[in-house]
Backbone as XML, in Angstrom:
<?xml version="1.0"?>
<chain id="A" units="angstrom">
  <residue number="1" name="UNK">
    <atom name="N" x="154.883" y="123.336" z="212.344"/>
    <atom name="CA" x="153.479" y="123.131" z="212.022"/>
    <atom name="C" x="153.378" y="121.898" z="211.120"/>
  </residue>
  <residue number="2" name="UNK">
    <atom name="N" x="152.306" y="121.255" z="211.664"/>
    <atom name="CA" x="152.482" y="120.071" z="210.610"/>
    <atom name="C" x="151.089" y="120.479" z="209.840"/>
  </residue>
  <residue number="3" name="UNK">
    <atom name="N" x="151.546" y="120.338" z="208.413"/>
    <atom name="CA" x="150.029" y="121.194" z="207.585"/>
    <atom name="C" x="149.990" y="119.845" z="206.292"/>
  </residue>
  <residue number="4" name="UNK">
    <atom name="N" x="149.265" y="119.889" z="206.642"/>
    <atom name="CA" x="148.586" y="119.162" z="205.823"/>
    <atom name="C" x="147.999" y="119.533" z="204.055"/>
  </residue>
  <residue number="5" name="UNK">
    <atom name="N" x="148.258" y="118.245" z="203.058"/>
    <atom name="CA" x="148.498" y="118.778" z="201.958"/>
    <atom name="C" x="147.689" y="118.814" z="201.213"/>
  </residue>
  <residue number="6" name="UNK">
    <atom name="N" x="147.903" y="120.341" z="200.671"/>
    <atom name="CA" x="146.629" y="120.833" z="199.550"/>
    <atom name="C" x="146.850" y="120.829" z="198.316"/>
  </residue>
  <residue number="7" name="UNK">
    <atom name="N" x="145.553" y="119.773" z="198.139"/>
    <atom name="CA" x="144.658" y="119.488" z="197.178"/>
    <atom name="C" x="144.309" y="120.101" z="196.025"/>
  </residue>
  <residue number="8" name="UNK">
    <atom name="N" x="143.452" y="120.997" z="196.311"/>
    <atom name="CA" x="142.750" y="121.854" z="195.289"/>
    <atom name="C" x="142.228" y="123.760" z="195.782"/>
  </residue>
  <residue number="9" name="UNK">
    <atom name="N" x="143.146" y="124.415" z="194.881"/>
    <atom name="CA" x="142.666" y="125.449" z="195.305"/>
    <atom name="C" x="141.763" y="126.044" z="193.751"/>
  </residue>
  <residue number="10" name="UNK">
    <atom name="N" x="140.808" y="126.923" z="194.123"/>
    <atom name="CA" x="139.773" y="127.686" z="193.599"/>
    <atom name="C" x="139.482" y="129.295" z="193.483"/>
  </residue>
  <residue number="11" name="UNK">
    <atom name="N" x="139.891" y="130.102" z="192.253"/>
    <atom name="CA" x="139.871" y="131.186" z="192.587"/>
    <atom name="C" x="138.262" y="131.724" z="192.267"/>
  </residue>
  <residue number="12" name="UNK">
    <atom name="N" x="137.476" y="131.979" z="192.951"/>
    <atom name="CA" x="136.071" y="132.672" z="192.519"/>
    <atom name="C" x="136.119" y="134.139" z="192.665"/>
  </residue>
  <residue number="13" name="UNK">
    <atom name="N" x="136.719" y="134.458" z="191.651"/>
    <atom name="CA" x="136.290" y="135.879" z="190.813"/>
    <atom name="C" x="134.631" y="136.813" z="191.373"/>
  </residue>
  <residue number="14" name="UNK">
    <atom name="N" x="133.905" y="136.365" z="191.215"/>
    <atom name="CA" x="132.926" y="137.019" z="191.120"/>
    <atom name="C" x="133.002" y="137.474" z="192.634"/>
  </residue>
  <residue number="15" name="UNK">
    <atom name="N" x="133.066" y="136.245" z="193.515"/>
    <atom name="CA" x="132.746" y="136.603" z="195.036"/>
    <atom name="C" x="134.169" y="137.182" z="195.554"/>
  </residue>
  <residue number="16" name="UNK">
    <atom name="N" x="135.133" y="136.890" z="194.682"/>
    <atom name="CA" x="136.718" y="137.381" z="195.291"/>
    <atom name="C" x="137.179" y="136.502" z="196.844"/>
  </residue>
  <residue number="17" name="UNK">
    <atom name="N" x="136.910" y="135.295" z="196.546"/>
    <atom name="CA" x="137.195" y="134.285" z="197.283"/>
    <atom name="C" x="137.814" y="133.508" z="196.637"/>
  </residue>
  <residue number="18" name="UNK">
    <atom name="N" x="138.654" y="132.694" z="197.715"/>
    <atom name="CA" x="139.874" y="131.580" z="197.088"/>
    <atom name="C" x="139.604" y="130.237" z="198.268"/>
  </residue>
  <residue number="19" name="UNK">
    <atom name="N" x="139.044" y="128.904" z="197.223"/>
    <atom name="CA" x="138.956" y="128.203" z="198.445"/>
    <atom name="C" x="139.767" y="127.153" z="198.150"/>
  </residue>
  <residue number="20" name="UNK">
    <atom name="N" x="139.999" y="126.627" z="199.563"/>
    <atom name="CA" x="141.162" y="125.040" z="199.578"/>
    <atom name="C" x="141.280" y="124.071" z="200.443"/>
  </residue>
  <residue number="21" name="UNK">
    <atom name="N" x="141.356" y="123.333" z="199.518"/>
    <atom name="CA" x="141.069" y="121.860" z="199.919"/>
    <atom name="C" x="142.013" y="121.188" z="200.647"/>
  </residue>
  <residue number="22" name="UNK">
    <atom name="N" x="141.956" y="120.647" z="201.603"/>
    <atom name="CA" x="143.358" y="119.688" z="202.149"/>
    <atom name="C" x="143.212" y="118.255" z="202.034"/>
  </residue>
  <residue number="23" name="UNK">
    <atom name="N" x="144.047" y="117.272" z="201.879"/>
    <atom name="CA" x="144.049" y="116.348" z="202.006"/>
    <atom name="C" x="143.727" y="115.387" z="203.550"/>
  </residue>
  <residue number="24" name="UNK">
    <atom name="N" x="143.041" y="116.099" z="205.117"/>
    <atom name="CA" x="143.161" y="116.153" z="205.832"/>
    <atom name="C" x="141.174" y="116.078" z="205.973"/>
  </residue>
  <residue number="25" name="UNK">
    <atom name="N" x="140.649" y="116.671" z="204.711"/>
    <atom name="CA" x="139.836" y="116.494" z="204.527"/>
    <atom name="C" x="138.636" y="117.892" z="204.556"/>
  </residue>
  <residue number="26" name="UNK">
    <atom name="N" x="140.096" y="119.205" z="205.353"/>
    <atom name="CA" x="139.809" y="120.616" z="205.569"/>
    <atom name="C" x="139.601" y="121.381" z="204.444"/>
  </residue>
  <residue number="27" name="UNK">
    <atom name="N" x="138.435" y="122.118" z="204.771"/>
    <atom name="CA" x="138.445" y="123.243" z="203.151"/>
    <atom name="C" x="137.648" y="124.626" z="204.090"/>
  </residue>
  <residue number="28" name="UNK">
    <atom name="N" x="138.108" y="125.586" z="203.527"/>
    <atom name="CA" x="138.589" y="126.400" z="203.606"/>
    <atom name="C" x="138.346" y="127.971" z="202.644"/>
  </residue>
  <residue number="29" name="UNK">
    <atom name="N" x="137.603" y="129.049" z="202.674"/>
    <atom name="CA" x="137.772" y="130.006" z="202.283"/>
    <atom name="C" x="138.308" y="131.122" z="202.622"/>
  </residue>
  <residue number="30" name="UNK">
    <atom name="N" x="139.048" y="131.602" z="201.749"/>
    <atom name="CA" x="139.824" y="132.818" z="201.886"/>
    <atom name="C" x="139.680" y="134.372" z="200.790"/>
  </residue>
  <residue number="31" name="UNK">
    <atom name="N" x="139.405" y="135.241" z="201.731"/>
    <atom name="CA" x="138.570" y="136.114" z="201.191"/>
    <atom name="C" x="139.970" y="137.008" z="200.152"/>
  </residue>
  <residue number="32" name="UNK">
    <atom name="N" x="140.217" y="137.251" z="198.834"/>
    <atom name="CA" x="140.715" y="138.369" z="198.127"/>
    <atom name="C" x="141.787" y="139.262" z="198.997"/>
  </residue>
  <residue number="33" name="UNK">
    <atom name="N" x="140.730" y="139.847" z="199.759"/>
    <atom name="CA" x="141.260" y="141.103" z="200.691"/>
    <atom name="C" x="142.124" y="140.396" z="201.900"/>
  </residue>
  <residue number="34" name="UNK">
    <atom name="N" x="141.518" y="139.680" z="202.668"/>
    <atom name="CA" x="142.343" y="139.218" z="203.592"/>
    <atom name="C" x="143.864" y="138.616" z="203.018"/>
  </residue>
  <residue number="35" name="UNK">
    <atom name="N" x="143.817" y="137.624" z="201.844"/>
    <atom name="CA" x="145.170" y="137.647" z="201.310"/>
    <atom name="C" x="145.990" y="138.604" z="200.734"/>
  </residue>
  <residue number="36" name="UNK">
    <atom name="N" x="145.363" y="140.155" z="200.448"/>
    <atom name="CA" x="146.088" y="141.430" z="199.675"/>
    <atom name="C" x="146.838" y="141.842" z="201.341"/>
  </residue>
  <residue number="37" name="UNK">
    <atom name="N" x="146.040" y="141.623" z="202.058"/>
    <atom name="CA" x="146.502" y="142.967" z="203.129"/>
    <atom name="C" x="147.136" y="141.731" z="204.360"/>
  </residue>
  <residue number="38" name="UNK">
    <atom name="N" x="147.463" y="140.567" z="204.355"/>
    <atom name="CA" x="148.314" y="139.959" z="204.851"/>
    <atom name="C" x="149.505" y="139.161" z="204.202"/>
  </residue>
  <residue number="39" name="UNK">
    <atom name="N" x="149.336" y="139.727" z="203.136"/>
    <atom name="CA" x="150.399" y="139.375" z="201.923"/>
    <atom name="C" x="152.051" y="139.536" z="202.619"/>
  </residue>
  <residue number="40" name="UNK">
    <atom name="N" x="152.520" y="138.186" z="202.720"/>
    <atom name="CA" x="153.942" y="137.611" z="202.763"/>
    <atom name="C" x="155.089" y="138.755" z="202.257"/>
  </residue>
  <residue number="41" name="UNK">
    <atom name="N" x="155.094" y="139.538" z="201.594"/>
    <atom name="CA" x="155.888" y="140.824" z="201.238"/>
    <atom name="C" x="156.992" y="141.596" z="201.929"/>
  </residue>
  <residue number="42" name="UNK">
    <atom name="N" x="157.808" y="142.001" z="201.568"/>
    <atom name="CA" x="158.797" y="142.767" z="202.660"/>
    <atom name="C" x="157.393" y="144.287" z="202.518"/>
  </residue>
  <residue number="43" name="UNK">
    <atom name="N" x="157.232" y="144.435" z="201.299"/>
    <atom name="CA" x="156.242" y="145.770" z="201.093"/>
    <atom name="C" x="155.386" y="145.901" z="202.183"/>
  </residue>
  <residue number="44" name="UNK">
    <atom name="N" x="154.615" y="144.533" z="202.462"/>
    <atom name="CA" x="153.489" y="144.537" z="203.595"/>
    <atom name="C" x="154.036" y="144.274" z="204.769"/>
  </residue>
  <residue number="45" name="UNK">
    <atom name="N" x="155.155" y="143.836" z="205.020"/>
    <atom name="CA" x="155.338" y="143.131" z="206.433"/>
    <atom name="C" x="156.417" y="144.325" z="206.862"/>
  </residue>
  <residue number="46" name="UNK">
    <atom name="N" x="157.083" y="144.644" z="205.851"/>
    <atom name="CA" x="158.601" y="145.386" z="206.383"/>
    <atom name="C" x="159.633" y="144.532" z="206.456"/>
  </residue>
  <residue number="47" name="UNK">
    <atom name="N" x="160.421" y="145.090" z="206.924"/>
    <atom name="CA" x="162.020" y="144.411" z="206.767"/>
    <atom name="C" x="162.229" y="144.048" z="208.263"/>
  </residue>
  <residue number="48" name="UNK">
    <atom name="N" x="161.694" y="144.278" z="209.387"/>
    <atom name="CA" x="161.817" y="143.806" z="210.714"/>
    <atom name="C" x="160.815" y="144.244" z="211.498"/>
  </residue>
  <residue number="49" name="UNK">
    <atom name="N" x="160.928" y="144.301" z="212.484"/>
    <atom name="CA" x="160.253" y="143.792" z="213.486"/>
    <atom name="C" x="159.525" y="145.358" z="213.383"/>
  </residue>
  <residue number="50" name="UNK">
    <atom name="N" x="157.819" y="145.579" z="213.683"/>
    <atom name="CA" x="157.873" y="146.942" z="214.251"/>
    <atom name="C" x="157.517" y="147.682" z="212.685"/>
  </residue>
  <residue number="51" name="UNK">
    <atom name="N" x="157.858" y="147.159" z="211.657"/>
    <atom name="CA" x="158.037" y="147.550" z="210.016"/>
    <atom name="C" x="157.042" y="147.877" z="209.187"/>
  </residue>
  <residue number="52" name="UNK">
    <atom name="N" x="155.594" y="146.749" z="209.837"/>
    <atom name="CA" x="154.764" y="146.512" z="208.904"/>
    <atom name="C" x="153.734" y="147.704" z="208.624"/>
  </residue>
  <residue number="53" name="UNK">
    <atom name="N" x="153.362" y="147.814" z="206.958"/>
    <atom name="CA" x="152.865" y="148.765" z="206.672"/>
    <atom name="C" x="150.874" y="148.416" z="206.616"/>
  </residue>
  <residue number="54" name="UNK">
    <atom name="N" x="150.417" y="149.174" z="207.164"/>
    <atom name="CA" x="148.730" y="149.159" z="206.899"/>
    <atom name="C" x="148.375" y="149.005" z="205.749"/>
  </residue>
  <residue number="55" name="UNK">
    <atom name="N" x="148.110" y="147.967" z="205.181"/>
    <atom name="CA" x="147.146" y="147.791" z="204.218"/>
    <atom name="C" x="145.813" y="148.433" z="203.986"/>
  </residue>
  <residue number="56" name="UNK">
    <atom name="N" x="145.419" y="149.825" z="203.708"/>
    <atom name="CA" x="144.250" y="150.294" z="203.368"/>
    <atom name="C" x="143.611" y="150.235" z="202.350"/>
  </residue>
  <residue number="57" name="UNK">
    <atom name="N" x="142.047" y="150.509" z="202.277"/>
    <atom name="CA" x="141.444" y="150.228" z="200.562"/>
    <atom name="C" x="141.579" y="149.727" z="199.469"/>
  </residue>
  <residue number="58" name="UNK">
    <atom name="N" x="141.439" y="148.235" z="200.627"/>
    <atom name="CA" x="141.462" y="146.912" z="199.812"/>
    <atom name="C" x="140.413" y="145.792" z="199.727"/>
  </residue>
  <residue number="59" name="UNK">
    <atom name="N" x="139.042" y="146.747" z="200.301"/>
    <atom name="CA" x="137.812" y="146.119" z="200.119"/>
    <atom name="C" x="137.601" y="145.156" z="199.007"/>
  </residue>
  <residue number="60" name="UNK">
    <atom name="N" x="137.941" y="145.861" z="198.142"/>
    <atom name="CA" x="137.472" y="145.364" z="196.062"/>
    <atom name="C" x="138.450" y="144.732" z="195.604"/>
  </residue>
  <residue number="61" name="UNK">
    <atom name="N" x="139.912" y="144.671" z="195.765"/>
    <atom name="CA" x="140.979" y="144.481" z="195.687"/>
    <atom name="C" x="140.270" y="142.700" z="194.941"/>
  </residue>
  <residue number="62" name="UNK">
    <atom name="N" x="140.922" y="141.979" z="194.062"/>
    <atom name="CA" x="140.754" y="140.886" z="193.468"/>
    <atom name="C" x="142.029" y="140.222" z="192.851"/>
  </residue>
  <residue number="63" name="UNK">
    <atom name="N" x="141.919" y="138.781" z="192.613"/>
    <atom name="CA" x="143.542" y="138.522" z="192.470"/>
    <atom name="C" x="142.942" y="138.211" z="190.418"/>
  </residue>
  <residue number="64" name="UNK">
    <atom name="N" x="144.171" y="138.654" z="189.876"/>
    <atom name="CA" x="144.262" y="138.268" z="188.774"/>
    <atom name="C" x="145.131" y="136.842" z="188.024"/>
  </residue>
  <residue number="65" name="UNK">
    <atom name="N" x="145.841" y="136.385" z="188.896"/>
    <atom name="CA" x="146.699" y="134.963" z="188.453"/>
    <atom name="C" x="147.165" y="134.735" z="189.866"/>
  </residue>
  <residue number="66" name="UNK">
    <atom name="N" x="147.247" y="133.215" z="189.814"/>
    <atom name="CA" x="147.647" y="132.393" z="190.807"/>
    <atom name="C" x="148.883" y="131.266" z="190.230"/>
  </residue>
  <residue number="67" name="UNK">
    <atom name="N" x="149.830" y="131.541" z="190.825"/>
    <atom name="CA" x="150.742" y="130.595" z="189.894"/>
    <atom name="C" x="151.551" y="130.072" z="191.206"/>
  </residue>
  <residue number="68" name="UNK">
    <atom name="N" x="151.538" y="128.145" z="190.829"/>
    <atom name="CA" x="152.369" y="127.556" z="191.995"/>
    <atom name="C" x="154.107" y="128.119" z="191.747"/>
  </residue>
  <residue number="69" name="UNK">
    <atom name="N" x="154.788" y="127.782" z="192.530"/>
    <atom name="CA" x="156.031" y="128.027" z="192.787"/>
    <atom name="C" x="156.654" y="126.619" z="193.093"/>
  </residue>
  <residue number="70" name="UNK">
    <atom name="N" x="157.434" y="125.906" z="192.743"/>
    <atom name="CA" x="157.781" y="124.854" z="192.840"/>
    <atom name="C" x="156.749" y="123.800" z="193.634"/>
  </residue>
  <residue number="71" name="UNK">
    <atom name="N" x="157.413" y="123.311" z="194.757"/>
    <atom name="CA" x="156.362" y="122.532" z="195.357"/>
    <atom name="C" x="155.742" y="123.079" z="196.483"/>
  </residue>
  <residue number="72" name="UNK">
    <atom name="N" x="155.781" y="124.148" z="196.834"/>
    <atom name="CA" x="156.298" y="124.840" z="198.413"/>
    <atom name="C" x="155.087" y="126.219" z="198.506"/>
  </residue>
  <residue number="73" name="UNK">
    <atom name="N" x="154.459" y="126.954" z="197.110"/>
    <atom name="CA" x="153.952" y="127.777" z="197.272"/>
    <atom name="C" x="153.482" y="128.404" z="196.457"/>
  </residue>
  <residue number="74" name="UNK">
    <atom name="N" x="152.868" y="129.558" z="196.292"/>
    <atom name="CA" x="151.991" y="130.038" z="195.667"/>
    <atom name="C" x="151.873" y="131.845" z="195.277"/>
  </residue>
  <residue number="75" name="UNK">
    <atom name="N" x="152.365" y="131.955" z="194.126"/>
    <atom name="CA" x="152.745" y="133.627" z="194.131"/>
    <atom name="C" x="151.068" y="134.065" z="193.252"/>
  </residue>
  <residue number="76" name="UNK">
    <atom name="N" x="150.657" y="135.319" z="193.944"/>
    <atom name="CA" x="149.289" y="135.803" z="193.581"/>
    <atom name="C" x="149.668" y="136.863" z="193.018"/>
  </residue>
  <residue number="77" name="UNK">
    <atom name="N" x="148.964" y="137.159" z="191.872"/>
    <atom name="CA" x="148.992" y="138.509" z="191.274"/>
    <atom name="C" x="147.520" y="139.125" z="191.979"/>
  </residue>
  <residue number="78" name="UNK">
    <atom name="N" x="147.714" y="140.135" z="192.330"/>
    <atom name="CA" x="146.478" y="141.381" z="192.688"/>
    <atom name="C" x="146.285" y="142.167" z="191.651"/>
  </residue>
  <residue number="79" name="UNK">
    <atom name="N" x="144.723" y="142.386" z="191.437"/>
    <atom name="CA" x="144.593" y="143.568" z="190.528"/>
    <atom name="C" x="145.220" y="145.021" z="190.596"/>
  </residue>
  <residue number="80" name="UNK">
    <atom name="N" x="145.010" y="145.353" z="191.965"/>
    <atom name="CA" x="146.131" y="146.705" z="192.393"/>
    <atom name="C" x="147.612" y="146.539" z="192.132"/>
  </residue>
  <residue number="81" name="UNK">
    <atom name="N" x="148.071" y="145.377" z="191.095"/>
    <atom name="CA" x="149.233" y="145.414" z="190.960"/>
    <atom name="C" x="150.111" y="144.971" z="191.878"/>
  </residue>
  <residue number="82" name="UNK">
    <atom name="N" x="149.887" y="144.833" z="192.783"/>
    <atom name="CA" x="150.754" y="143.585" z="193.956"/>
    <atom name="C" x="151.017" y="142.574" z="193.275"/>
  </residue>
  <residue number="83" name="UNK">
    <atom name="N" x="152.333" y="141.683" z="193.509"/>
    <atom name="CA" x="152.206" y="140.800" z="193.049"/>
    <atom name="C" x="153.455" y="140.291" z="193.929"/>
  </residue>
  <residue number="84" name="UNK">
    <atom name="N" x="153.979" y="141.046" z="194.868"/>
    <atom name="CA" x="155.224" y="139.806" z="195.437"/>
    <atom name="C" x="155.038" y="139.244" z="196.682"/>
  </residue>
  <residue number="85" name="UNK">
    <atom name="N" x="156.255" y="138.559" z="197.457"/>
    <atom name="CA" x="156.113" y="137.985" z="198.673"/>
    <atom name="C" x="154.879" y="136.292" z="197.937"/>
  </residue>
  <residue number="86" name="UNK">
    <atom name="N" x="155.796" y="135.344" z="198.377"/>
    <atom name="CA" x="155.639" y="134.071" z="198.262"/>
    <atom name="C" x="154.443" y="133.834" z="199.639"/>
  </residue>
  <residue number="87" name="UNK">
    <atom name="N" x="153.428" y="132.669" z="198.609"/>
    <atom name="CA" x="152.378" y="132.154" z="200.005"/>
    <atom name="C" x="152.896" y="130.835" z="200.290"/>
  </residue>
  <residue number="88" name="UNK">
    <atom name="N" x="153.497" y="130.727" z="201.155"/>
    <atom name="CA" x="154.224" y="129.578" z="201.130"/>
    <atom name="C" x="152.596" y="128.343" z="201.700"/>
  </residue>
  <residue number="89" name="UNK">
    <atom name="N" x="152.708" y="126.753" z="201.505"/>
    <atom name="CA" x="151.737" y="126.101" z="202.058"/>
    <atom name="C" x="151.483" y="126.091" z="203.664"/>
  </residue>
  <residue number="90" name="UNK">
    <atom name="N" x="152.793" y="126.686" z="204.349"/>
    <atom name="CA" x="152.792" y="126.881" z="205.911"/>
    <atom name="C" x="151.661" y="127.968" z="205.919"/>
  </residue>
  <residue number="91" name="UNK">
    <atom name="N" x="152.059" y="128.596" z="205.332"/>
    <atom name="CA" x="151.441" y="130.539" z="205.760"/>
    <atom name="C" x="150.037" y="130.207" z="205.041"/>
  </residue>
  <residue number="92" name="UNK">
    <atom name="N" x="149.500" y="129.156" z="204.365"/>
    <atom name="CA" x="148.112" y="129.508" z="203.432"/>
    <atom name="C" x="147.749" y="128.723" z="204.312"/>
  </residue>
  <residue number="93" name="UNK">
    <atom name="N" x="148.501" y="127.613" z="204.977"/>
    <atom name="CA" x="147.321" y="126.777" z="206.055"/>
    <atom name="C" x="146.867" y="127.648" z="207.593"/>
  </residue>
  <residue number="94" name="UNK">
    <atom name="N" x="147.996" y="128.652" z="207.866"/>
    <atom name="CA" x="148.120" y="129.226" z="209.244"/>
    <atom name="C" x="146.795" y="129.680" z="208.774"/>
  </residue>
  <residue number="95" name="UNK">
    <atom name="N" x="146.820" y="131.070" z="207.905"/>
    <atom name="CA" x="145.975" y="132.045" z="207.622"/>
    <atom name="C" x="144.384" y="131.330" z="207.627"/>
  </residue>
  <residue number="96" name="UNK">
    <atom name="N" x="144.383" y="130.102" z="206.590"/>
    <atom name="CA" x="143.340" y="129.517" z="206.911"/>
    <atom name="C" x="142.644" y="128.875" z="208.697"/>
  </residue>
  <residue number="97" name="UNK">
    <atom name="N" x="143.709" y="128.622" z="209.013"/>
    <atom name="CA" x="143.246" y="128.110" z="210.651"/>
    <atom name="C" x="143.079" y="129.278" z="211.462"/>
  </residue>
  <residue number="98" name="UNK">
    <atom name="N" x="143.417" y="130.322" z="210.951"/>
    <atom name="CA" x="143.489" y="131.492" z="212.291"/>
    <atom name="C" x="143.119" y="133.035" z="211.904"/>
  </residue>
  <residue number="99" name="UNK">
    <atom name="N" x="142.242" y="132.672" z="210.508"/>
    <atom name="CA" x="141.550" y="134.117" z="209.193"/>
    <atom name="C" x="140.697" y="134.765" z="210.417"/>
  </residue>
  <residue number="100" name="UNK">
    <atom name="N" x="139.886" y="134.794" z="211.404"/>
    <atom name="CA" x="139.127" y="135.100" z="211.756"/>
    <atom name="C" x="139.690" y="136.222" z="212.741"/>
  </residue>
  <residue number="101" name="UNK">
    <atom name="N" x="141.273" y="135.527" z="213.998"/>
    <atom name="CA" x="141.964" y="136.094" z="214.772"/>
    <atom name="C" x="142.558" y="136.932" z="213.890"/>
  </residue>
  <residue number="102" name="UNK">
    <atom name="N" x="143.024" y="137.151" z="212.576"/>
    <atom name="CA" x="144.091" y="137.866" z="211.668"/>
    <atom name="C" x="142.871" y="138.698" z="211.441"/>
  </residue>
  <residue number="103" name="UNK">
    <atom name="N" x="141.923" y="138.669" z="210.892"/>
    <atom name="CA" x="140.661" y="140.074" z="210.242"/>
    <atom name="C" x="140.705" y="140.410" z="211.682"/>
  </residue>
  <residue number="104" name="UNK">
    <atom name="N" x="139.996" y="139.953" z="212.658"/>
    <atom name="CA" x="139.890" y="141.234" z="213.589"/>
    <atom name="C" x="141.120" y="141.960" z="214.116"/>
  </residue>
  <residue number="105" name="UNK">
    <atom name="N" x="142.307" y="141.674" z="214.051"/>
    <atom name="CA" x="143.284" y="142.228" z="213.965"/>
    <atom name="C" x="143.689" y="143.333" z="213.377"/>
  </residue>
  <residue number="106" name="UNK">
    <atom name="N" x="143.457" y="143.133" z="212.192"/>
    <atom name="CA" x="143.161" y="144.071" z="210.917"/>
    <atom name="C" x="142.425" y="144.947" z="210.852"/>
  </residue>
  <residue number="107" name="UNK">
    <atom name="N" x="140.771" y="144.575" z="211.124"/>
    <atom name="CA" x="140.214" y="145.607" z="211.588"/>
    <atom name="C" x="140.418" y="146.936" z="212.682"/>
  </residue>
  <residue number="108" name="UNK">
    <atom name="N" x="141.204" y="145.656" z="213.686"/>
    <atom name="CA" x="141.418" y="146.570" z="214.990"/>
    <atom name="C" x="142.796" y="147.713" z="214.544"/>
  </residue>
  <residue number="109" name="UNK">
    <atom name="N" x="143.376" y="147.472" z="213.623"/>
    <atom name="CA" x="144.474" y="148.042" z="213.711"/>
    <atom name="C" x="144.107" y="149.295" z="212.574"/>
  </residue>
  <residue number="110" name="UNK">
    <atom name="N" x="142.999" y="149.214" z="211.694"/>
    <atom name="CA" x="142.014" y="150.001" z="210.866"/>
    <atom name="C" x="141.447" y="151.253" z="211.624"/>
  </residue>
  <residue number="111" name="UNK">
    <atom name="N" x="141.067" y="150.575" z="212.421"/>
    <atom name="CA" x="139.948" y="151.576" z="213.402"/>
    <atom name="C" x="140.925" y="152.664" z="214.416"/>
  </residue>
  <residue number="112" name="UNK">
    <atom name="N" x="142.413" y="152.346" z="214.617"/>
    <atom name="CA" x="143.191" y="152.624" z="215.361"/>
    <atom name="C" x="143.636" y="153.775" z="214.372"/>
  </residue>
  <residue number="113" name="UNK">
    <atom name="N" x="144.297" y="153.329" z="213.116"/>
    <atom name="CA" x="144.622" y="154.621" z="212.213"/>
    <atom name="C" x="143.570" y="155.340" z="212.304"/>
  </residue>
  <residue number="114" name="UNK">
    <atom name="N" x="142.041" y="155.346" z="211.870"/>
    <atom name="CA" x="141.815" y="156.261" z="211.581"/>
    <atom name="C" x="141.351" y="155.636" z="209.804"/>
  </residue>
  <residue number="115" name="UNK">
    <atom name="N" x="141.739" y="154.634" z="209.279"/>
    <atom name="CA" x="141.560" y="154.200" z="207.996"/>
    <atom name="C" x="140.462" y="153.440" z="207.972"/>
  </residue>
  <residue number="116" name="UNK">
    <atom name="N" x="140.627" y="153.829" z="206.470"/>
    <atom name="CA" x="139.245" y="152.610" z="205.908"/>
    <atom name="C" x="139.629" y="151.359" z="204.527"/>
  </residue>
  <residue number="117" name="UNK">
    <atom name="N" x="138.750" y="150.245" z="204.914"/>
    <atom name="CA" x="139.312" y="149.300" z="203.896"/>
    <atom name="C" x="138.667" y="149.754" z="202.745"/>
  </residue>
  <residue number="118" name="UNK">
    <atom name="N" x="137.813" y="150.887" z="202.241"/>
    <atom name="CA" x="137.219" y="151.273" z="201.074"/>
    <atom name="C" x="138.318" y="152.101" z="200.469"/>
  </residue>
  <residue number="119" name="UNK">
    <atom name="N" x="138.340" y="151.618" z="199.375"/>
    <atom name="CA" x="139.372" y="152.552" z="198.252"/>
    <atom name="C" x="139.035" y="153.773" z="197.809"/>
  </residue>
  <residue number="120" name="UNK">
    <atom name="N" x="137.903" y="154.557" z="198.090"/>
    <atom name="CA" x="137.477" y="155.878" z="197.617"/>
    <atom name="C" x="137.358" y="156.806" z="198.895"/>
  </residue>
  <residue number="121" name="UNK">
    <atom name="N" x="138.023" y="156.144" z="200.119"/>
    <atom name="CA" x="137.936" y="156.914" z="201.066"/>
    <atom name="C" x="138.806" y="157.535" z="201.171"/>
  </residue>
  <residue number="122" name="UNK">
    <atom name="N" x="139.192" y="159.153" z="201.039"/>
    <atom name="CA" x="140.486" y="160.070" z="200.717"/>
    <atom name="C" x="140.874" y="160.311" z="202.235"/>
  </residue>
  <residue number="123" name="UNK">
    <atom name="N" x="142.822" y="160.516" z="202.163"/>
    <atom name="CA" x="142.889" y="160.484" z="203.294"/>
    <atom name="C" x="143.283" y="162.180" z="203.527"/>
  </residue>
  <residue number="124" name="UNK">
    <atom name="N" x="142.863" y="162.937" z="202.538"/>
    <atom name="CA" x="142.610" y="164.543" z="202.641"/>
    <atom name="C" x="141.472" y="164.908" z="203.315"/>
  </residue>
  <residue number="125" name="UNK">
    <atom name="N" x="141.319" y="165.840" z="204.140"/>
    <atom name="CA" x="140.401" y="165.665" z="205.222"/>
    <atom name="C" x="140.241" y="167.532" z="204.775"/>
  </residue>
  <residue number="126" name="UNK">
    <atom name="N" x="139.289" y="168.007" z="204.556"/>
    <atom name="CA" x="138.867" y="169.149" z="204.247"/>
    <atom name="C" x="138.232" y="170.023" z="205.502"/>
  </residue>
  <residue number="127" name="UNK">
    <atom name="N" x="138.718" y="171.332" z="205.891"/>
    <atom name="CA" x="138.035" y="171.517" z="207.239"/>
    <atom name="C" x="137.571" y="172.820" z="206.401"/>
  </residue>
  <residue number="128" name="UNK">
    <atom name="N" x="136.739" y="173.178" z="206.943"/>
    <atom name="CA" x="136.068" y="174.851" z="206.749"/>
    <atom name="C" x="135.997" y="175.738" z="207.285"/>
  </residue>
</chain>
């Protein structure tokens, strides 16, 4: 991939958006949640193929620190306490070019469990 180099990134708190700039002249928002629940992680992805774990009730989810990593990337702290798996500048430009194909993905794979991206949705199911 040839990705092109970023500029300026922006964390907005209030809206729980992260936006970025490329030198290419591309900018770019990226929603909180979409970076919690496609987070680079062995936690989120698994250890191989077939591995990866569902990210649920991570609607609200917000990042608390953004810190570069040498020249190459970008480690996010989450308020839910996430905080590993490297964003490398490959994986923050993919996600940016292809956020739209990755959420409905996400969604689709939401609707398939049976889950919800709301954090107060219990997965104890009460029958009578």
């Amino acid at each position: 991939m040839n990705t092109p180099l970023l500029t300026d990134i922006k964390l907005h708190k209030k809206s729980r958006k992260v936006s970025l700039s490329y030198d290419s002249g591309e900018q770019f928002e990226l929603s909180c949640e979409l970076l919690r629940v496609l987070s680079p992680s062995a936690e989120v992805r698994g250890h191989g193929q077939g591995q990866a774990v569902l990210q649920t009730g991570k609607r609200l989810v917000n990042i608390q620190q953004i810190e570069p990593i040498g020249h190459y990337a970008l480690k996010i702290t989450f308020d839910d306490g996430h905080d590993s798996g490297l964003y490398t500048w490959d994986y923050l430009y993919d996600l940016c070019c292809h956020q739209q194909k990755y959420w409905d993905t996400y969604l689709q794979q939401l609707h398939q469990a049976g889950a919800s991206r709301d954090p107060d949705v219990s997965v104890v199911k009460f029958i009578e």
